[in-house]
C-alpha positions in Angstrom: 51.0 -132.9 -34.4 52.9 -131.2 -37.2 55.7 -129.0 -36.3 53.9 -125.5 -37.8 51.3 -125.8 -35.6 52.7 -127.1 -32.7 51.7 -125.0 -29.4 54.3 -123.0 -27.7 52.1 -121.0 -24.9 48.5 -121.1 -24.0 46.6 -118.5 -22.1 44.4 -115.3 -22.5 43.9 -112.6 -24.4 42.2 -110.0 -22.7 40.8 -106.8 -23.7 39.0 -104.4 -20.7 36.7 -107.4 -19.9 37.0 -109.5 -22.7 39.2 -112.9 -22.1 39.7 -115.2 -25.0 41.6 -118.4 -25.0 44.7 -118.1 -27.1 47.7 -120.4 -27.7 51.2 -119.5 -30.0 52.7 -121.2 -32.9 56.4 -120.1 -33.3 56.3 -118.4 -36.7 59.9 -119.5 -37.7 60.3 -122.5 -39.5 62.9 -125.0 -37.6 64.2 -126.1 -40.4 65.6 -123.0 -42.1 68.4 -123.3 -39.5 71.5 -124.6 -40.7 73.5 -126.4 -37.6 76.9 -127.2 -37.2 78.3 -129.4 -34.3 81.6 -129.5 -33.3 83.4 -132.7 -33.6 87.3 -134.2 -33.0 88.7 -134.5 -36.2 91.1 -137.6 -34.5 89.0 -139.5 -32.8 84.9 -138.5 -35.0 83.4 -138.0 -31.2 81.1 -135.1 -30.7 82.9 -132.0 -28.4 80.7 -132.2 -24.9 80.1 -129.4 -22.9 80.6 -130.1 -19.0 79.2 -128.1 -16.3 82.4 -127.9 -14.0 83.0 -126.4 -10.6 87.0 -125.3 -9.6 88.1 -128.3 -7.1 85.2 -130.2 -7.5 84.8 -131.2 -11.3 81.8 -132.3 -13.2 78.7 -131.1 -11.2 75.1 -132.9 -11.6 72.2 -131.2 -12.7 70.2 -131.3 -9.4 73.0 -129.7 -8.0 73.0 -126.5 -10.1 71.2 -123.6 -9.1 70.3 -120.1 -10.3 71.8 -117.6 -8.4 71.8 -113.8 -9.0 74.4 -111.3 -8.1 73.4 -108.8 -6.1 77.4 -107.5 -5.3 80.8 -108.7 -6.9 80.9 -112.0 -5.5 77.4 -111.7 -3.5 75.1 -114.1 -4.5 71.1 -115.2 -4.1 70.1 -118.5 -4.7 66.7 -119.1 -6.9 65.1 -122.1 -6.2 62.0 -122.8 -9.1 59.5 -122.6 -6.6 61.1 -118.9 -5.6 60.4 -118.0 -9.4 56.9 -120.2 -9.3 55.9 -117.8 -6.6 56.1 -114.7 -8.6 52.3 -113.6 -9.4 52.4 -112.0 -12.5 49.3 -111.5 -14.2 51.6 -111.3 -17.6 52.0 -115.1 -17.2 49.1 -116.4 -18.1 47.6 -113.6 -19.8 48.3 -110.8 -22.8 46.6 -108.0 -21.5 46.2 -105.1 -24.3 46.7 -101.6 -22.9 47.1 -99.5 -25.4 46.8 -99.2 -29.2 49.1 -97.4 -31.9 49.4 -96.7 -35.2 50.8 -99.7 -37.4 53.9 -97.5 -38.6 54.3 -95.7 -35.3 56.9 -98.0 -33.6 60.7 -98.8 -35.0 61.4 -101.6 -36.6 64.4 -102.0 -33.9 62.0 -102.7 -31.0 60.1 -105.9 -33.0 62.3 -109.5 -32.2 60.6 -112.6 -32.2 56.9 -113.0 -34.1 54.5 -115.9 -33.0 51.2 -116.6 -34.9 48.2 -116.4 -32.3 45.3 -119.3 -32.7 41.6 -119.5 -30.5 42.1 -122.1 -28.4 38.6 -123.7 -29.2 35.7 -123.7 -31.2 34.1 -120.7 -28.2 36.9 -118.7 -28.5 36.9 -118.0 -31.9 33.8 -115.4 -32.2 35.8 -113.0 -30.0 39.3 -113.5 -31.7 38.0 -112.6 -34.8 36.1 -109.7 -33.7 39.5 -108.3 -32.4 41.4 -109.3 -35.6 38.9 -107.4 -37.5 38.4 -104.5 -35.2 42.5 -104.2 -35.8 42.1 -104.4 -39.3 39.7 -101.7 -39.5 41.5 -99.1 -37.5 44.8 -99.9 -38.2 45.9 -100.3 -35.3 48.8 -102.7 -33.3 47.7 -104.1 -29.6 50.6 -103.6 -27.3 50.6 -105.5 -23.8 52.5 -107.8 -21.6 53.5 -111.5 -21.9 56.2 -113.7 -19.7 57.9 -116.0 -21.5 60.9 -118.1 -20.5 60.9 -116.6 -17.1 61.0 -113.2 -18.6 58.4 -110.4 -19.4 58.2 -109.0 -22.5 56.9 -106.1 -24.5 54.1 -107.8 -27.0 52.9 -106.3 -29.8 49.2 -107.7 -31.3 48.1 -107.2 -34.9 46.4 -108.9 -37.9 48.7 -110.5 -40.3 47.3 -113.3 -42.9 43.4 -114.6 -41.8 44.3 -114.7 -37.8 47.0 -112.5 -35.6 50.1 -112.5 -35.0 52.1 -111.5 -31.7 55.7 -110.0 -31.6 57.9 -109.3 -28.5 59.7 -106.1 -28.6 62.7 -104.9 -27.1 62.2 -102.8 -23.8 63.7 -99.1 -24.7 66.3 -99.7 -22.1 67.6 -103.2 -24.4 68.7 -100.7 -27.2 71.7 -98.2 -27.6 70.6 -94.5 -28.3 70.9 -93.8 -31.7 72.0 -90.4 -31.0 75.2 -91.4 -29.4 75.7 -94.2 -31.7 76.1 -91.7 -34.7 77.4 -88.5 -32.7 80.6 -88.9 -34.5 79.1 -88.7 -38.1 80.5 -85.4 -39.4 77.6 -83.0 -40.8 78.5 -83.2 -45.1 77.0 -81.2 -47.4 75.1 -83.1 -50.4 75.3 -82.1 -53.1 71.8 -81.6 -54.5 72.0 -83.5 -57.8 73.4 -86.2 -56.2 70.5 -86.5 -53.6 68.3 -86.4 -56.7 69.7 -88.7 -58.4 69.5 -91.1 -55.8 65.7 -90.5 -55.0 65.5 -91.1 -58.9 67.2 -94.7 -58.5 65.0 -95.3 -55.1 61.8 -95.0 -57.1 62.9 -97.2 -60.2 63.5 -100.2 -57.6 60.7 -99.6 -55.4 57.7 -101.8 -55.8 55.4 -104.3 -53.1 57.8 -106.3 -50.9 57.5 -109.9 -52.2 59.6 -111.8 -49.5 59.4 -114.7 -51.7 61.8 -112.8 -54.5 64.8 -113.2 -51.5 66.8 -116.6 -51.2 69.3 -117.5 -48.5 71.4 -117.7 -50.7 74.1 -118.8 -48.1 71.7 -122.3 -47.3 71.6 -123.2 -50.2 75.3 -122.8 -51.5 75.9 -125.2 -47.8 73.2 -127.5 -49.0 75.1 -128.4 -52.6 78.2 -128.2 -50.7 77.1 -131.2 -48.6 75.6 -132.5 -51.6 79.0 -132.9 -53.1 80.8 -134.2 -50.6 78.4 -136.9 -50.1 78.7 -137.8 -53.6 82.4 -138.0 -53.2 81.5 -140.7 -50.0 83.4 -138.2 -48.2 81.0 -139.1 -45.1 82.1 -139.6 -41.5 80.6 -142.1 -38.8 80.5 -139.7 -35.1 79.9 -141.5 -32.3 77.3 -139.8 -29.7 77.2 -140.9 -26.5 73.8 -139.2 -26.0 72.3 -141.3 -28.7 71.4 -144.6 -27.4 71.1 -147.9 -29.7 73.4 -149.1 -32.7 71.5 -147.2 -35.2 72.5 -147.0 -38.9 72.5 -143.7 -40.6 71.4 -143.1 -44.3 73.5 -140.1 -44.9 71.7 -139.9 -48.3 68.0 -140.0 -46.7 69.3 -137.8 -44.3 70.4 -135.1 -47.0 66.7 -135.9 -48.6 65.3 -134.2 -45.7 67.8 -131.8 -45.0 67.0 -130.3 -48.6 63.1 -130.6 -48.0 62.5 -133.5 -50.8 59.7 -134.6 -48.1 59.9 -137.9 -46.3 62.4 -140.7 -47.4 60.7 -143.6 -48.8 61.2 -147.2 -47.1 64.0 -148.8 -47.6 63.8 -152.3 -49.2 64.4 -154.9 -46.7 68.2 -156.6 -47.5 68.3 -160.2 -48.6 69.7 -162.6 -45.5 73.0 -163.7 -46.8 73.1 -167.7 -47.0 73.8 -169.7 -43.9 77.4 -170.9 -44.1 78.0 -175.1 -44.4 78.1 -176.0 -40.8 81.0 -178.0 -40.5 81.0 -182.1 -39.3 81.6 -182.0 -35.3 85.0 -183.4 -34.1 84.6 -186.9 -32.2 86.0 -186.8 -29.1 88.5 -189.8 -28.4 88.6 -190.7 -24.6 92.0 -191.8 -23.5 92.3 -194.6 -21.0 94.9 -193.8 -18.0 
């Protein structure tokens, strides 16, 4: 399955006494992440995190529990079927309890967006009935999802043909603005000033067109490793999570990493002649 589409949660949405199978896409593209790794310049290995304990060293992952603190020093262990047990309806279902206006809530509280599907060919009468009822009205779903072992603040609304769900920050997540700027010392503006920067406001404003931005940072690291390739200023790191001697086509690698698609197949090398085997030694017994 391709990566766009590939299912990140399945469950219900559910509406008074409407349920509707539902599953999320991750609306991020993987791909627009640039990684780095840290490696030793000496010795080209990659730098390895170890999970350590004081006087006891290296510590195996069966061996590692969560544990919260409930005092300086105080601790409760979590085992997974402790968290398992937890019934929260929010696990399995997004259950819409209210509905706002579409400008009525900060852009501060929206953090992660997900496209919502129909899970099957019978789910998608009611899923569209919703997606249209939100277009008509306006209006943005809030509810309750868990995710990663924690529950979080969903927002619901139409975006493209389907839906599309956002977590929000919780209000207690963000700092109060009012404290944040306390210090900012009342000015007075001068009133041609404020006009004249209303005036340049409305010259630039216009339909946002997210197309018209670049990352303009990606790109600039993209020819960067362009050239250095070119230069055959490539290094070989060894992995030891990476099992097999497998060669690495730095070039076909940077292929993908600049989205030309998939590399084509490389042409099979020619077997280098067999070297002239050489006449076997005759073996001279000696008598005693």
């Amino acid at each position: 399955m391709r990566e766009s589409v590939r299912t990140f949660w399945k469950g219900h949405l559910r509406l008074a006494l409407v349920n509707i199978p539902i599953r999320l896409v991750s609306a991020e593209r993987a791909d627009a992440e640039i990684h780095f790794h840290q490696v030793d310049r000496k010795s080209h290995q990659r730098i390895k995190y170890v999970k350590m304990a004081p006087g006891r060293g290296e510590v195996a992952k069966d061996d590692i529990v969560m544990a919260y603190e409930v005092e300086p020093g105080n601790y409760v262990f979590m085992e997974d079927k402790d968290l398992d047990s937890l019934k929260l309806s929010s696990r399995h279902t997004v259950e819409l309890t209210q509905f706002v206006d579409q400008d009525e809530i900060d852009p501060l509280y929206f953090e992660r967006p997900y496209y919502v599907l129909p899970d099957g060919d019978v789910a998608e009468e009611g899923y569209s009935v919703i997606r249209d009822a939100l277009k008509a009205s306006k209006k943005i779903g809030i509810g309750q999802l868990t995710l990663r072992g924690r529950e979080n603040l969903v927002a619901l609304y139409p975006g493209g043909n389907g839906m599309v769900l956002d977590t929000l920050r919780y209000e207690s997540e963000l700092k109060d603005a009012d404290d944040v700027f306390a210090g900012l010392g009342k000015a007075s503006v001068s009133k041609d000033m404020e006009e004249m920067a209303q005036e340049l406001i409305a010259k630039k404003s216009g339909p946002f067109d997210a197309s018209r931005f670049k990352n303009h940072y990606a790109d600039a690291l993209r020819e960067l490793v362009s050239r250095k390739l070119s230069k055959g200023q490539s290094v070989a790191v060894e992995n030891d999570e990476e099992q097999g001697g497998k060669v690495i086509d730095f070039m076909d690698a940077l292929k993908r990493s600049l989205g030309n698609g998939e590399p084509g197949e490389k042409p099979a090398r020619k077997a280098a002649p067999a070297a002239p085997k050489k006449p076997a030694k005759k073996t001279v017994k000696r008598r005693a």
